[in-house]
C-alpha positions as CSV (number, residue, x, y, z in Angstrom):
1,X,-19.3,3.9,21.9
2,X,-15.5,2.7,22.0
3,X,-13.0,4.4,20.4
4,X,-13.5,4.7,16.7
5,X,-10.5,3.3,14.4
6,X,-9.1,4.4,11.1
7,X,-9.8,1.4,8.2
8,X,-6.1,1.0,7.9
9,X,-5.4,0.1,11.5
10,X,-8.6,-2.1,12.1
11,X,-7.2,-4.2,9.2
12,X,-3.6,-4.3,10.7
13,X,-5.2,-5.1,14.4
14,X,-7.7,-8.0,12.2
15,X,-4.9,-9.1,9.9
16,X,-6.7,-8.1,6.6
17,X,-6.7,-5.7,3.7
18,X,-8.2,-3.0,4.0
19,X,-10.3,-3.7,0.6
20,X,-11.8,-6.1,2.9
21,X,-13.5,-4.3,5.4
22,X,-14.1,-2.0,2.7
23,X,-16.3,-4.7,1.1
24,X,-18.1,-5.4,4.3
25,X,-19.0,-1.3,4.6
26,X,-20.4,-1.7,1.1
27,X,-22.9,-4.9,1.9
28,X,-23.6,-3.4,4.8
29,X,-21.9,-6.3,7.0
30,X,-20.0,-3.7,9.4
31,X,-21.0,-0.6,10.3
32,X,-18.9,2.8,9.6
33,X,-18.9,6.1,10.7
34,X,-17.6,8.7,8.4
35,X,-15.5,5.6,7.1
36,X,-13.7,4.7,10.8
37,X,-14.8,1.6,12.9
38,X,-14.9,0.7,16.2
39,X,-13.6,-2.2,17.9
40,X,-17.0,-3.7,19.0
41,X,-17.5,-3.7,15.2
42,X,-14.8,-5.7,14.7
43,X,-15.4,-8.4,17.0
44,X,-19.6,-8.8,15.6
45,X,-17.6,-9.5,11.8
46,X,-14.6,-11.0,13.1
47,X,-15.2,-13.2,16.9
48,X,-12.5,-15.6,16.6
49,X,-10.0,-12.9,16.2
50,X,-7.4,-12.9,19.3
51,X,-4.6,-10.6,20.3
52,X,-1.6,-13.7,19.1
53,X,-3.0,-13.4,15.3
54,X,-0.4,-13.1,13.2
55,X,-1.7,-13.2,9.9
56,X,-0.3,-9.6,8.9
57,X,2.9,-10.5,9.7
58,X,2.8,-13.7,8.3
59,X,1.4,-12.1,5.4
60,X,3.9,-9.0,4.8
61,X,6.5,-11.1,5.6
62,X,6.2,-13.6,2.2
63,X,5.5,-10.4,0.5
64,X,8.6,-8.8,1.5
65,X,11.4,-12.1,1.4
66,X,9.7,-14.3,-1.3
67,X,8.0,-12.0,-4.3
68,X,9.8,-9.4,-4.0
69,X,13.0,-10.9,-3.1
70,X,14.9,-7.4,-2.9
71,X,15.4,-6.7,0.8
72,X,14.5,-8.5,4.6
73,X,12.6,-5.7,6.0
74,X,13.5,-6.0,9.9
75,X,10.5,-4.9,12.4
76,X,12.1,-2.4,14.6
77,X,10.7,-0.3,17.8
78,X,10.9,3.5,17.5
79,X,13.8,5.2,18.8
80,X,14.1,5.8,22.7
81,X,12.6,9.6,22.7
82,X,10.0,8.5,20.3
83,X,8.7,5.1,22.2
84,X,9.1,7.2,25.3
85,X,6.2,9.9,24.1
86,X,4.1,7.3,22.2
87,X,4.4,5.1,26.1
88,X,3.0,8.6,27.8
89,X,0.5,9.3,25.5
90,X,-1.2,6.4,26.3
91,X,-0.3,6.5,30.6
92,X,-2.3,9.3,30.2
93,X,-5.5,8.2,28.2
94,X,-4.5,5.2,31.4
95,X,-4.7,8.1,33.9
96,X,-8.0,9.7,32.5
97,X,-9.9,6.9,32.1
98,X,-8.9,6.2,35.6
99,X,-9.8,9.3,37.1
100,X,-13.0,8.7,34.8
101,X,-13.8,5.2,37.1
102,X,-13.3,7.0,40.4
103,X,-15.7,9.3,38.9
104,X,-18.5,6.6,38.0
105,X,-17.7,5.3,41.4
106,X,-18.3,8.4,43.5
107,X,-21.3,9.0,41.5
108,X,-22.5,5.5,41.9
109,X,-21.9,6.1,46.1
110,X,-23.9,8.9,45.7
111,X,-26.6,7.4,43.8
112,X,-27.1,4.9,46.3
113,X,-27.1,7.0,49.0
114,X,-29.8,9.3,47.5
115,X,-31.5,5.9,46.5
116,X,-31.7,4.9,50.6
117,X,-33.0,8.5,51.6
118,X,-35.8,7.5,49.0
119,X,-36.7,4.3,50.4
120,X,-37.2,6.0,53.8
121,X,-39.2,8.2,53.4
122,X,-42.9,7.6,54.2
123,X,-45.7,7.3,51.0
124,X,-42.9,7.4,48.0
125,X,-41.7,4.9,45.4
126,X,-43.5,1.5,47.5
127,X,-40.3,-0.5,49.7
128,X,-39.6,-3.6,47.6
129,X,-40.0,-1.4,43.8
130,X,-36.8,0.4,45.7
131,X,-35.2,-2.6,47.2
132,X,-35.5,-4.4,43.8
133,X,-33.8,-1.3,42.1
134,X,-30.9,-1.3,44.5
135,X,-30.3,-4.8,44.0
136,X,-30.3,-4.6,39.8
137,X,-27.9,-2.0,40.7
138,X,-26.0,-4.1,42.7
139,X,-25.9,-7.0,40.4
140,X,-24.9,-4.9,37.4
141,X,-21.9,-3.2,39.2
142,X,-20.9,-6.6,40.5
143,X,-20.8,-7.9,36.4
144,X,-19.3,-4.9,34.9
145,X,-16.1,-5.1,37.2
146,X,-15.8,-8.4,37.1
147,X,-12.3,-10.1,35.7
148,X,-11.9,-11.5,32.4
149,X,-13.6,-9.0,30.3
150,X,-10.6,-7.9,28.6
151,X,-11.3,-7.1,25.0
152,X,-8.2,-8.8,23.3
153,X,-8.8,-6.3,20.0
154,X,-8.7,-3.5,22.4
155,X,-5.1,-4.7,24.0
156,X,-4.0,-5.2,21.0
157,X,-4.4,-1.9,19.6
158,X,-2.7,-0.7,22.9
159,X,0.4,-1.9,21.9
160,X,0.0,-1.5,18.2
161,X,-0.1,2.7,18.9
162,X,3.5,1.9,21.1
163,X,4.9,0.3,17.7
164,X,3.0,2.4,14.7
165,X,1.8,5.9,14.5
166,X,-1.4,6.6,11.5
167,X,-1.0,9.6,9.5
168,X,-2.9,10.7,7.5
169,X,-3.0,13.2,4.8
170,X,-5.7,15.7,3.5
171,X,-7.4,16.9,1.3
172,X,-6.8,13.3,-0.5
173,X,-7.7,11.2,3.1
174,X,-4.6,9.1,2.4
175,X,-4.2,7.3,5.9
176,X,-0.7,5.1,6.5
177,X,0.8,3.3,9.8
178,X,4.5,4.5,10.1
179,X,6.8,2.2,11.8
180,X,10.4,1.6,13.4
181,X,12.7,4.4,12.5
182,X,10.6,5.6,8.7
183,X,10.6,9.2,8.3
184,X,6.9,10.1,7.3
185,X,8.6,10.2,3.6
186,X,9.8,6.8,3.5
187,X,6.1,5.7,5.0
188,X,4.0,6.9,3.0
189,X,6.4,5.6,-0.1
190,X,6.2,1.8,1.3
191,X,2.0,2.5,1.5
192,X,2.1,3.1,-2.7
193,X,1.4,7.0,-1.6
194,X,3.1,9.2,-3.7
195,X,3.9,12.4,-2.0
196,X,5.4,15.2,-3.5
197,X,8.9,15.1,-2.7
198,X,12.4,15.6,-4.5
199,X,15.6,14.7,-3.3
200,X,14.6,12.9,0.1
201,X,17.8,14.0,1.6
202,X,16.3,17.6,3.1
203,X,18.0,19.8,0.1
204,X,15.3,20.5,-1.8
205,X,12.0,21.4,0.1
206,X,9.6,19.8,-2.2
207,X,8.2,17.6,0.4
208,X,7.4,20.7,3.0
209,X,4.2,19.9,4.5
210,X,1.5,21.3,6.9
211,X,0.9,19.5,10.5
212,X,-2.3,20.2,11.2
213,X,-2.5,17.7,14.4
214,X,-0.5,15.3,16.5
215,X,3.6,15.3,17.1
216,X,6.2,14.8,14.7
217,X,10.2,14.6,15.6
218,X,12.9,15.7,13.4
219,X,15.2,12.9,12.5
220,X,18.0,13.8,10.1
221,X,19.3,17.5,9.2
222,X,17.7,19.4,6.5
223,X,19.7,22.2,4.2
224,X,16.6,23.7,3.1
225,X,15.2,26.8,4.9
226,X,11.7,26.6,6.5
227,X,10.9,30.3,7.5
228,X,10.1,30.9,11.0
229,X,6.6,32.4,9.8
230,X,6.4,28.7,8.4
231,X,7.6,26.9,11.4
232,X,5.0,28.5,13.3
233,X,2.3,27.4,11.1
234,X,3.5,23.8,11.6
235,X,6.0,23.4,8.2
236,X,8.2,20.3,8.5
237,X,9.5,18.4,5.7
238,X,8.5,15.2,5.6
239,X,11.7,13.1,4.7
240,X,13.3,14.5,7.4
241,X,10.8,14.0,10.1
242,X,8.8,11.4,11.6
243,X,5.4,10.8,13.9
244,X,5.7,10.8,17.4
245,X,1.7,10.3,17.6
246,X,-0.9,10.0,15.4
247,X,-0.7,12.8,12.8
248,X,-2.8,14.5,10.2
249,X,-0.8,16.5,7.6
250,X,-2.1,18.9,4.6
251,X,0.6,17.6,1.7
252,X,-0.4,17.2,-2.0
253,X,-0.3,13.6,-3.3
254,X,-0.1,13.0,-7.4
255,X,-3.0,11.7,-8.9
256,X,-2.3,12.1,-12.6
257,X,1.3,11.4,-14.5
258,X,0.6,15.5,-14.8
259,X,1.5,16.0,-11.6
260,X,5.0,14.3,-12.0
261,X,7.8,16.2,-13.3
262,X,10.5,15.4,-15.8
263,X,13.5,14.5,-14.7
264,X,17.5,13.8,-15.7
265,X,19.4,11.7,-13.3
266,X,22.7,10.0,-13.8
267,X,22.4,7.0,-12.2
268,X,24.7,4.3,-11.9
269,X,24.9,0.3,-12.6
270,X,24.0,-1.3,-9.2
271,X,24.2,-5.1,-10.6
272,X,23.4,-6.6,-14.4
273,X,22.6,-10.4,-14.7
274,X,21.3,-12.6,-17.2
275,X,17.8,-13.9,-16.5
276,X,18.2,-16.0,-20.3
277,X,20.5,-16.0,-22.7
278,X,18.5,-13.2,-24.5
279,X,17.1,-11.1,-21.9
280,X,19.2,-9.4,-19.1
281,X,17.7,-7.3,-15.6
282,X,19.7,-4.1,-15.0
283,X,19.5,-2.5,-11.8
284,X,20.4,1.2,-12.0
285,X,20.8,2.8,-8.3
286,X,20.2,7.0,-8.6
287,X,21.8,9.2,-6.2
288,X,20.6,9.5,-2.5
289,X,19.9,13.0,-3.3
290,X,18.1,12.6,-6.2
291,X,15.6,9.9,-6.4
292,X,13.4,8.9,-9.3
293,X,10.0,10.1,-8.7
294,X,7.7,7.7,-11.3
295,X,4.5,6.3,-11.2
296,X,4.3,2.6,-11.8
297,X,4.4,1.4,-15.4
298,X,5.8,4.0,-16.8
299,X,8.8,4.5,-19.0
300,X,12.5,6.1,-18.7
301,X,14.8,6.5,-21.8
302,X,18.4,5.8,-21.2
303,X,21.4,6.9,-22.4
304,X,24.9,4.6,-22.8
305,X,28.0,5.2,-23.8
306,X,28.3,8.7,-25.9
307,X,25.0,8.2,-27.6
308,X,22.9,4.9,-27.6
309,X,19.6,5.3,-25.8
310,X,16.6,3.2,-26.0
311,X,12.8,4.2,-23.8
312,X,12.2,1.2,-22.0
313,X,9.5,0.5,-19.4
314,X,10.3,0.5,-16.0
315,X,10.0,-2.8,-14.2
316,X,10.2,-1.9,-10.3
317,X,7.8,-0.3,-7.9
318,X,7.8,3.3,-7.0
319,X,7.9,3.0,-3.7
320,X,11.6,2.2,-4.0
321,X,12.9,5.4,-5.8
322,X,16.6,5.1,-5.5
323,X,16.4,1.5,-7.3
324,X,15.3,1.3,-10.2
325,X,15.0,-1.9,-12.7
326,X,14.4,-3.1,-16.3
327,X,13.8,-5.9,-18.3
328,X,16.5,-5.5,-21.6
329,X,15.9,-8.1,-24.5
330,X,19.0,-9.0,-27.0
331,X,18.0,-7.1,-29.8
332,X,20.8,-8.2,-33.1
333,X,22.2,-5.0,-34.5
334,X,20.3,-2.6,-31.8
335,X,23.4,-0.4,-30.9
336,X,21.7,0.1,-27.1
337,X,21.6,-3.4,-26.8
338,X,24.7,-4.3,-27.6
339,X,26.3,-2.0,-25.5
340,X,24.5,-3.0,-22.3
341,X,25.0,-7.0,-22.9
342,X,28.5,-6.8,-23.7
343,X,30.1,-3.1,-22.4
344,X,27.7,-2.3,-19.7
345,X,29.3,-3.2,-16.0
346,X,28.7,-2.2,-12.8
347,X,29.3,1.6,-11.8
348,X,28.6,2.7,-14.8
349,X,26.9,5.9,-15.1
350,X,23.5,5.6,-17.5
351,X,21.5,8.5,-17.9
352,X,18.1,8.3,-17.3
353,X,15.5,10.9,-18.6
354,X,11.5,10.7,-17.8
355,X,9.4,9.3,-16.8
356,X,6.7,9.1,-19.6
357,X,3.5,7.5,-20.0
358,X,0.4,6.8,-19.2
359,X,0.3,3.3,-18.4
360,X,-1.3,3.7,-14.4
361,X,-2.9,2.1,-11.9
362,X,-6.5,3.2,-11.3
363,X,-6.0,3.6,-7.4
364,X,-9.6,4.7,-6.8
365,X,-11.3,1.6,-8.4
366,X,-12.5,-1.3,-6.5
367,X,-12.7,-3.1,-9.7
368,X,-10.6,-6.7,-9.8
369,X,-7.7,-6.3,-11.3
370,X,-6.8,-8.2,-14.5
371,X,-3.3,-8.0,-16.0
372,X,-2.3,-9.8,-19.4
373,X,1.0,-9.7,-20.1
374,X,2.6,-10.4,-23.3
375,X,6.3,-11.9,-23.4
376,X,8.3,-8.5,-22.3
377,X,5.2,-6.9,-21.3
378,X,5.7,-8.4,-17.9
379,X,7.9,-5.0,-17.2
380,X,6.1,-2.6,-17.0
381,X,2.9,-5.3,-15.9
382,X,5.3,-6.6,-12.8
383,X,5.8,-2.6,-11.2
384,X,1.7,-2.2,-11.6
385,X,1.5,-5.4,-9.5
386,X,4.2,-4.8,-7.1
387,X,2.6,-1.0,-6.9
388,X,-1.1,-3.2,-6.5
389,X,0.3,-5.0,-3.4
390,X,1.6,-2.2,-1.7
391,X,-2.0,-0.6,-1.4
392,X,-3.4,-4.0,-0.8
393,X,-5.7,-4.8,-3.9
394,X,-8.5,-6.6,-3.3
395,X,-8.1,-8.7,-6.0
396,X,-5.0,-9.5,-9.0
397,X,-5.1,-11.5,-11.8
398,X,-1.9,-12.2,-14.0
399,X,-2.5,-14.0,-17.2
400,X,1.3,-14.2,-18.8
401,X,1.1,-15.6,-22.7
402,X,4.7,-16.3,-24.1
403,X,5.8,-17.0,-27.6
404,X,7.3,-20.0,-26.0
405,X,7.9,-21.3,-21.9
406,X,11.2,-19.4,-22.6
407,X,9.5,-16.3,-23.4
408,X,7.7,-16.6,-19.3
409,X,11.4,-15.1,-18.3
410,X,10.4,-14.8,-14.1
411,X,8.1,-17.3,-13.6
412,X,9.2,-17.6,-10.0
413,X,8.1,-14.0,-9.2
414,X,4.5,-14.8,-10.1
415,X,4.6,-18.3,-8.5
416,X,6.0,-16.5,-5.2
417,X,3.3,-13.7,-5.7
418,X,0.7,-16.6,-5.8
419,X,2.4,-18.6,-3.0
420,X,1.6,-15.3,-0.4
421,X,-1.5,-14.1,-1.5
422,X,-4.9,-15.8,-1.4
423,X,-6.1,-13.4,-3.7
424,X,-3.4,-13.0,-6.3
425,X,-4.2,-15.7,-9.2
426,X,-1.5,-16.2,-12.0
427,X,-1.6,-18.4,-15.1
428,X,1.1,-19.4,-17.9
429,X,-0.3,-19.3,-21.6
430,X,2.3,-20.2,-24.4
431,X,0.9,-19.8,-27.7
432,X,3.6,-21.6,-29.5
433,X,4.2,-18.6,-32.5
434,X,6.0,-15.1,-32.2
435,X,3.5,-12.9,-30.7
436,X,5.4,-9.8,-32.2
437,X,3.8,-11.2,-35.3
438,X,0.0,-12.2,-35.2
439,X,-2.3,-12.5,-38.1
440,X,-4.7,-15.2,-39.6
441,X,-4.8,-18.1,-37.7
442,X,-2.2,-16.9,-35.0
443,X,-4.7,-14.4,-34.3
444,X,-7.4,-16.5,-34.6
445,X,-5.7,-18.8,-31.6
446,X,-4.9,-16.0,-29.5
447,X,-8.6,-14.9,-29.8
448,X,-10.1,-18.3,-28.7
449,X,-7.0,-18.1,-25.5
450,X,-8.8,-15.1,-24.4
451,X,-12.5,-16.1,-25.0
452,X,-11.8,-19.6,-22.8
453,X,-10.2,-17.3,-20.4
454,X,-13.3,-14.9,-20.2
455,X,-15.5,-17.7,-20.4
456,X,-13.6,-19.5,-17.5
457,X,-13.7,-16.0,-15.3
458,X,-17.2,-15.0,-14.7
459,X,-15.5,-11.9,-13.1
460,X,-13.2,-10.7,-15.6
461,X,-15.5,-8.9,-17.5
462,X,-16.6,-7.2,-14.3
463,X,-12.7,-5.8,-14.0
464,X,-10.1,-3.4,-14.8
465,X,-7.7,-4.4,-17.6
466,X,-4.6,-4.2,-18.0
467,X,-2.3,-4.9,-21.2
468,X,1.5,-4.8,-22.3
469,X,3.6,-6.1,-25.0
470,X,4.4,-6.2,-28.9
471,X,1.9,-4.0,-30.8
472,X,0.1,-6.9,-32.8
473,X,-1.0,-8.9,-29.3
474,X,-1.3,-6.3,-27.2
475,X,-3.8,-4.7,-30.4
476,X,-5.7,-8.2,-30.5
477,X,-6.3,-8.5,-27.0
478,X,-7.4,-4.5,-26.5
479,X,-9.8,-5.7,-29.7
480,X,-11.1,-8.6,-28.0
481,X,-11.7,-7.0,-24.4
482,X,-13.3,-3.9,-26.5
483,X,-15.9,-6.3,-28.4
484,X,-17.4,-7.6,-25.0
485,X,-18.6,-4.4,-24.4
486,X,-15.6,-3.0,-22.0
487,X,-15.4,0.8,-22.1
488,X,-12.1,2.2,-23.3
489,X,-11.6,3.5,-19.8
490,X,-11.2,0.0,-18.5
491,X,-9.0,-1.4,-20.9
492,X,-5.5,0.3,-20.6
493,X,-2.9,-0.9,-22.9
494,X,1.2,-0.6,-23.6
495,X,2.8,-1.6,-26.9
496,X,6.4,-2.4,-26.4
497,X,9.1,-1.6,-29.1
């Protein structure tokens, strides 16, 4: 048996999501062992796949300039020292499996010399059996070292281990590919996995971790102490280190908003720009020493001026901590609101205190995803989806339903969302009332919207949903999901102020 791969990089070598091979496991299209792959695998499931297929890169790439829209992420090797070890690691598996065919070669001379000192002998195996055997042998020697029996899978994981290093992470069995120049910190963050961590600048010591295999290289200077005692164990801290090989680390990842601790951070404005006249996207940019640790769609209150505050959901994904957005809607006579439309500019310090909530991702279902977002409720709906993407969702649904088309305030983040993902699926409902009010007939048309949807969707009540916005819709649509039969633990909602 070949080699066996992690899930994570058989996808990056096939140019799929991992869901997908995870899907295949489950029907019993691929075979797994002890949830890795081999290449031979692969190739049964996917045979047209070639070492030029780009479609991760193609795929990333939309992801990363067109939704998102925040930064060019630019494909980098590893530094020299680090290219340099990941180069010999692999001259030597070269060397070994080298010394491995002189091996099978001597033993093959060997075997056909014992094979002849058979056939001579008198009143043995009968002449032509042995001259038959020899010539199978022969035959089969000829075939297996013949050219052009490169596996293109195989070549391309070659290089893929010069470029990325998998780490993975116990006792969760998080696995991520770090690449370029990322301390193991910054990779696991881009991957949706949220590591403990603190300040990400080496002063704190939350993210101290345990290597329990492979290399790692310290890349940046740490305050914080790590004991000899520790050292010896195999203690790093992981924002200031990265993987020089393939690494397993015992770390402890946050699975509940328990495991996230409260925080005050005066952050400052990074940029503020209208989006419509009444709505407004602030960027606040914390301190490189003290990020914001959060899990998506949850909520921050902030503090301007001496004393207006307002807790507003955050509307970016976690897995960039230093900047953090929101959505702020003109509110008349709402002192907070005021302040930030017509006061607020850039460098200004806001004070931000959380995070709160409970408005999560379920990571660990493989349920579709189904999000329904409600005018504002695109928020704190936009950082689950950006959080979705970054751990590859199988599959996302956004249903957006706005007062009026105004109301749909980013459209072209959903349309770009839908332009780079075959399996992302948004639709525009405008209901043509205020859905912070909804009664009587309003409510009676925003209960027939949903049943076309569900009738439409054969799949959605076979999902996790997901609802934000004003009390009254959000309270219709939990009502409506609840009556098909949903269990409450499928049917997560966030009323907006």
């Amino acid at each position: 048996m070949s080699e066996l791969l992690s899930l994570t990089r058989a996808a990056r070598l096939i140019g799929v999501a991992r869901s997908e091979l995870q899907r295949k496991i489950r029907h019993g299209e691929m075979i797994s062992h002890d949830g890795m792959v081999n290449i031979e695998s692969l190739l049964i499931c996917y045979p047209d796949a070639q070492l030029e297929d780009t479609v991760e890169f193609r795929r990333i790439t939309q992801i990363k300039e067109r939704a998102f829209g925040k930064r060019v992420v630019e494909y980098v090797l590893p530094d020299a020292e680090v290219l340099a070890a990941r180069i010999t690691e692999l001259s030597t598996m070269l060397a070994n499996s080298q010394g491995q065919v002189r091996q099978f070669n001597a033993l093959l001379d060997r075997l056909w010399a014992k094979l002849t000192e058979i056939e001579a002998q008198p009143d043995t195996v009968p002449r032509l059996t042995m001259e038959n055997l020899k010539t199978w042998l022969k035959n089969e020697v000829k075939l297996s070292m013949e050219p052009g029996l490169n596996n293109s899978l195989a070549i391309k994981d070659s290089v893929l281990r010069i470029m990325t290093a998998q780490v993975t992470v116990l006792p969760s069995k998080h696995d991520f590919l770090l690449e370029g120049h990322d301390t193991i910190l910054e990779a696991a963050m881009r991957s949706g996995i949220p590591l403990d961590y603190g300040c990400s600048g080496g002063n704190c010591g939350l993210c101290k971790a345990k290597v329990l295999s492979g290399e790692v290289k310290k890349t940046r200077h740490h305050d914080f102490v790590i004991s000899e005692a520790e050292k010896n164990q195999g203690y790093i801290l992981l924002c200031s280190n990265t993987a020089v090989t393939d690494v397993v680390l015992e770390a402890p990842v946050a699975g509940s908003v328990q495991d996230i601790p409260f925080q005050q951070i005066s952050a400052k404005v990074k940029a503020t720009g209208l989006i419509t006249d009444d709505k407004l996207l602030l960027h606040l940019q914390t301190p490189r020493t003290q990020r914001l640790r959060f899990l998506a769609g949850q909520r921050l209150i902030l503090r301007v001026g001496q004393s207006f505050s307002e807790e507003l959901p955050i509307a970016s994904c976690p897995c960039d901590d230093r900047n953090v957005l929101f959505h702020i809607s003109r509110q008349s006579g709402n002192l907070f609101s005021d302040y930030v439309f017509d006061r607020l500019r850039e460098h200004d310090v806001v004070e931000m205190e959380g995070p709160h909530g409970e408005f999560i991702l379920h990571e660990k279902s493989s349920r579709p995803l189904y999000f329904f977002a409600f005018d504002s409720g695109f928020a704190p709906i936009r950082s689950l989806i950006e959080h979705a993407l970054s751990l590859e969702a199988e599959n996302i649904h956004l249903h957006w339903f706005g007062s009026s088309q105004k109301h749909i305030y980013l459209p072209n983040i959903a349309h770009a969302w839908k332009d780079a993902l075959d399996n992302f699926h948004y639709t525009e409902h405008v209901a043509g009332f205020d859905l912070r009010s909804v009664s009587g007939k309003r409510e009676e048309t925003l209960m027939s919207q949903l049943e076309s949807i569900s009738t439409q969707d054969a799949n959605l009540l076979q999902g996790d949903i997901y609802i934000a916005g004003s009390e009254d819709a959000v309270g219709i649509a939990e009502q409506f999901f609840l009556g098909k039969g949903l269990p409450k633990t499928r049917v997560s909602v966030e009323c907006l102020k």
